[in-house]
RODO-2510 file (C-alpha; in nm, 4 decimals, decimal comma):
residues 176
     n   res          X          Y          Z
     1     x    12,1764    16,9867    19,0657
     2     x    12,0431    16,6427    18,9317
     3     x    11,7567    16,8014    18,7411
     4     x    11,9085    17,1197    18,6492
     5     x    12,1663    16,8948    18,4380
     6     x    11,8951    16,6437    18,3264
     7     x    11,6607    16,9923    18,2062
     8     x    12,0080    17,1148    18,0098
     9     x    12,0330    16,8107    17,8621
    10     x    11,7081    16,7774    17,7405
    11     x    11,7393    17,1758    17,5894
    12     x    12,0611    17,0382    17,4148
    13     x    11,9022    16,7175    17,2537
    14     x    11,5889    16,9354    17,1352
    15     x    11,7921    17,1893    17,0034
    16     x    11,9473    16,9646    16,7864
    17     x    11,6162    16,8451    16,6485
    18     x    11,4959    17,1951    16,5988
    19     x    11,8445    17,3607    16,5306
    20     x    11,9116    17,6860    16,5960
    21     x    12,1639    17,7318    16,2664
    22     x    12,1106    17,9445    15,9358
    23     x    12,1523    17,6129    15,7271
    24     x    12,1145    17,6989    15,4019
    25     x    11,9529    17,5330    15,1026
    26     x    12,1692    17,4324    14,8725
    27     x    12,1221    17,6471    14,5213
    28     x    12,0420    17,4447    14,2592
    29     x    11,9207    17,5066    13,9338
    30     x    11,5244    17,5108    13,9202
    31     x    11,3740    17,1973    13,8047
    32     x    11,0244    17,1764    13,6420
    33     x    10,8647    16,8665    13,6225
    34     x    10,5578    16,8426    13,3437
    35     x    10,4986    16,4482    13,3073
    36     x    10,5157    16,1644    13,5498
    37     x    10,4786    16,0490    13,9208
    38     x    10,6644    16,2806    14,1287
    39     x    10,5998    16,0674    14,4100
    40     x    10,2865    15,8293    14,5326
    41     x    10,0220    16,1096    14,5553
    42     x    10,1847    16,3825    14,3005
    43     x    10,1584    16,2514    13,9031
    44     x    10,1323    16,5223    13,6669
    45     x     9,8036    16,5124    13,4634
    46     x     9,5949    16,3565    13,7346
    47     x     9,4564    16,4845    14,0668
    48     x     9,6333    16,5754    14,3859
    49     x     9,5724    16,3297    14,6733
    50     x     9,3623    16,4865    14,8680
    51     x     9,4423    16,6173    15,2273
    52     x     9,2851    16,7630    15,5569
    53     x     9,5480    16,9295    15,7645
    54     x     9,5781    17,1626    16,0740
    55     x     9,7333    17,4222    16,0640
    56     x     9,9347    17,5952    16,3318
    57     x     9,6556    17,7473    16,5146
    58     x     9,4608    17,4008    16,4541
    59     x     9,1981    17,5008    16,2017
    60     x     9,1253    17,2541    15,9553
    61     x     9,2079    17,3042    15,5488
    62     x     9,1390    17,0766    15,2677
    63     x     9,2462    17,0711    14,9334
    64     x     8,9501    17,2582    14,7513
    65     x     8,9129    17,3275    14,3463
    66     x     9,0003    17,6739    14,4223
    67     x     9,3816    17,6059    14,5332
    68     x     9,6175    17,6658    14,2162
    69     x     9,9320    17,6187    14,3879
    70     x    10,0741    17,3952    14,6998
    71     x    10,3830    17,4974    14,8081
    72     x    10,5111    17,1758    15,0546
    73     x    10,8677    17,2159    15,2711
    74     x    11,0108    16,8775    15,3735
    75     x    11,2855    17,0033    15,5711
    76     x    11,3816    17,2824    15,7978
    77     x    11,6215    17,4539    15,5663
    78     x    11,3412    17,4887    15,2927
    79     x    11,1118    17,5909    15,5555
    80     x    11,3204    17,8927    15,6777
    81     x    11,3839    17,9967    15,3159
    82     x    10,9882    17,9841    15,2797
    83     x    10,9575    18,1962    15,6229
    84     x    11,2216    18,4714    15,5083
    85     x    11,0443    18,4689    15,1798
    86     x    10,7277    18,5488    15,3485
    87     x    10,8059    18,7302    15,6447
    88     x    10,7274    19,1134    15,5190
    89     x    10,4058    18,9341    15,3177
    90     x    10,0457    19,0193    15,4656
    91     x     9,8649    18,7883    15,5980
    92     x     9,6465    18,7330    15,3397
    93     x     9,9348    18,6581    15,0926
    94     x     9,9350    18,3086    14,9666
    95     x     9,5631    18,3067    15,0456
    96     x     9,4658    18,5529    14,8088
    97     x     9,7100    18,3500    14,5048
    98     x     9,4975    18,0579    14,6369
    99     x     9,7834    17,8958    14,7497
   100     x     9,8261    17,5917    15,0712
   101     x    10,1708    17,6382    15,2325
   102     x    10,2315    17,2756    15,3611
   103     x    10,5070    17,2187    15,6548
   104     x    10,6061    16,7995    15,7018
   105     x    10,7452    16,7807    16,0832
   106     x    10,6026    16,4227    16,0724
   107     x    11,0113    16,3258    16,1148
   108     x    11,0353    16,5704    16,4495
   109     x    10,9140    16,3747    16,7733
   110     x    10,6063    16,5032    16,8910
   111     x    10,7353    16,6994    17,2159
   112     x    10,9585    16,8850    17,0256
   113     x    10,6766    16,9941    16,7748
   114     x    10,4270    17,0767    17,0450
   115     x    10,7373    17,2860    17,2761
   116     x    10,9344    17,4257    17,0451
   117     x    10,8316    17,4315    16,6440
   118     x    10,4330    17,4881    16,6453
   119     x    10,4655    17,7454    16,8945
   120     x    10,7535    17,9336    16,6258
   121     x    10,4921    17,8591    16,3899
   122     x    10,2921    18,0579    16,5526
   123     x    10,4415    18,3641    16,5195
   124     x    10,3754    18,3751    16,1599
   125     x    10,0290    18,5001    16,0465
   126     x     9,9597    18,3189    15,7317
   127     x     9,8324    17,9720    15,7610
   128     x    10,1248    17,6362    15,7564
   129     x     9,9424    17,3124    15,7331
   130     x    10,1020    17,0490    15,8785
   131     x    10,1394    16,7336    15,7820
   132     x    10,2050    16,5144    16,1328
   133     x    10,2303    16,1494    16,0053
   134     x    10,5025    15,9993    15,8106
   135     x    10,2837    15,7808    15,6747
   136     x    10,1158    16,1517    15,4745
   137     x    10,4368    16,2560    15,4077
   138     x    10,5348    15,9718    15,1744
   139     x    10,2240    16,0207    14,9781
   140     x    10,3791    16,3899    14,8946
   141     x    10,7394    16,3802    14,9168
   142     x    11,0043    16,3064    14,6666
   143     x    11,2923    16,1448    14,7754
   144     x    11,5553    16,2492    14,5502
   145     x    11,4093    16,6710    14,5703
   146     x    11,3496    16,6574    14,8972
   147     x    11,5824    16,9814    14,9785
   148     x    11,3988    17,1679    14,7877
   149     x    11,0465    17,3546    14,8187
   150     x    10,8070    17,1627    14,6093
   151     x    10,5447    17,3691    14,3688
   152     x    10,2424    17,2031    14,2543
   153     x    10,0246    17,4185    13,9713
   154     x     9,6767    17,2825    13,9922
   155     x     9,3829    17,3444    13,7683
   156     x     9,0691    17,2029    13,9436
   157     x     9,2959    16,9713    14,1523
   158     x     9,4530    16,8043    13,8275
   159     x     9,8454    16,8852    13,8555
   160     x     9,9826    17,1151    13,5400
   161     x    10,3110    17,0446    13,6622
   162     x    10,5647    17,0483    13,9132
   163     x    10,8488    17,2900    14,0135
   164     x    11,1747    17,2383    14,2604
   165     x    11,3423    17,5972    14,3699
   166     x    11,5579    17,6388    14,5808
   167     x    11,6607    17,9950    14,6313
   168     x    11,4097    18,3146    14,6617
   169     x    11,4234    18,4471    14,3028
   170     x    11,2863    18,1358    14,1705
   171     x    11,0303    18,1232    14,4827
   172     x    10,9276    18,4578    14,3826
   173     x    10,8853    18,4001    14,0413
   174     x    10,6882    18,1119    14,0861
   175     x    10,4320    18,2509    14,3928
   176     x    10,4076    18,6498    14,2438
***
């Protein structure tokens, strides 16, 4: 009885890591950013950091000349806008607009991830790197846009500019 209670606690607590609610991303106007640090790693008119990331069947990508667009998610509202965006998209999708989806969960503790999120992740076909480490995400994430999906336009690595949606008409105009 002991570890049946114990086991529904633990369900409980990791649910409310993972969530199981439809929160929605709040609609904001888009915002494009075309000078400027964005954050440590993301200043428009010089190159992306570079990364290596695994995605959610654990194959390596890196940031590579052909990429035009990263797409990065830092929370699990943009995230599920990104998935029902994508979820009647081949597989080959974003790969063949040479864009990286990136996915931070570097905030979620790592039993969660590896019980509960990469395993969801796995049900979609399309490559999600993930960034693991806080310290990575810090390097990429801005602060005050963080509830939004972050669009970076590259040309040879060297950021064009920078785009904040937040709803799937602006998503869709910026991917198709």
């Amino acid at each position: 009885m002991k570890k049946k209670l114990i086991i529904g606690l633990f369900i409980s607590a990791s649910l409310l890591f993972v969530g199981c609610g439809n929160k929605k991303v709040e609609d904001k106007e888009k915002v494009t950013i075309s000078y400027g640090e964005i954050a440590g790693g993301v200043t428009v008119g010089k190159k992306l950091n570079s990364y290596t990331l695994q995605d959610q069947f654990e194959k390596q990508h890196s940031l590579n000349d052909k990429v035009k667009k990263v797409i990065f998610v830092f929370t699990k509202a943009t995230g599920h806008l990104m998935r029902v965006y994508l979820v009647d998209k081949d597989v080959n999708y974003l790969s063949s607009r040479n864009i990286d989806f990136i996915a931070d969960i570097s905030g979620m503790p790592s039993l969660i991830a590896k019980m509960f999120a990469i395993p969801d992740f796995k049900e979609s076909v399309y490559p999600i790197l993930l960034i693991r480490k806080k310290e990575n995400a810090v390097s990429f994430r801005n602060e005050e846009q963080k509830n939004a999906i972050m669009i970076i336009s590259l040309d040879n690595q060297k950021i064009v500019n920078v785009k904040f949606v937040t709803n799937e008409i602006d998503l869709k105009n910026e991917i198709d």
